[in-house]
Structures are given as structure tokens and as C-alpha cells.
C-alpha angles and dihedrals in degrees: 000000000000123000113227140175098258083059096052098037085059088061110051120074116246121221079243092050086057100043091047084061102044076044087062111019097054111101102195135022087248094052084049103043084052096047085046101050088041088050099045088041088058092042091051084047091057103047092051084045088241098301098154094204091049093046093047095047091050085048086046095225127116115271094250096058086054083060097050093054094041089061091044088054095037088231106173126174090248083228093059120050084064086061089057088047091053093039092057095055 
């Protein structure tokens, strides 16, 4: 059996594929504006590889409110989060 595109493209998640489920799995306006802001915020985080000033300057909001949101919505760089753990040892 060959692998193709069409294959691998099934089984990773679209930006669509997300906002269609936060679209339909948000119970209240406040759950989904909150799903949204943490996804796009994310989103936004990943295409400026997670440069704060970048990202803050593309969302058009101060550094330190992007801070702020990142800790709400428990954001973390996956790489590193293990630093601080093996920083902390």
C-alpha cells in the first residue's frame, strides 16, 4: 500500500478542522470567544515561531498583554517548558 498526500493531509488537523470544532463544541459565546482568541493566539505564536515582539506586533497589542494571554490560556513554547523542568533540578 502506498502512502499519498491525500492520506497525510486526512490526519492532521486544519486550522478549518479546528475552528469548525470550537464552531460547534462551544456552549456559550463566552466559551467560544475564548476557544477562538486562545486558537488564533496560538496560531499567530506559531507563524512568528514564538517571537513575542513579532507576534505582538502582527496582533497589534503591547507585549505584556500578550503575556498576560499566553498565561490565561496556559500557552507554552512545547520546547520549552522541558528547559524550565530541567532548569529546576
Amino acid at each position: 500500500a502506498t502512502i499519498d498526500e491525500s492520506d497525510v493531509a486526512a490526519l492532521v488537523p486544519t486550522a478549518r478542522s479546528e475552528f469548525e470544532d470550537i464552531l460547534h463544541t462551544s456552549t456559550t459565546f463566552q466559551d467560544f470567544k475564548e476557544r477562538a482568541e486562545r486558537a488564533f493566539i496560538k496560531y499567530q505564536l506559531d507563524l512568528h515561531k514564538w517571537n513575542i515582539s513579532r507576534t505582538a506586533e502582527a496582533l497589534q497589542i503591547q507585549r505584556s498583554h500578550l503575556y498576560t494571554k499566553m498565561r490565561r490560556y496556559g500557552l507554552v513554547k512545547e520546547d520549552s517548558s522541558r528547559e524550565s523542568l530541567d532548569n529546576e533540578e
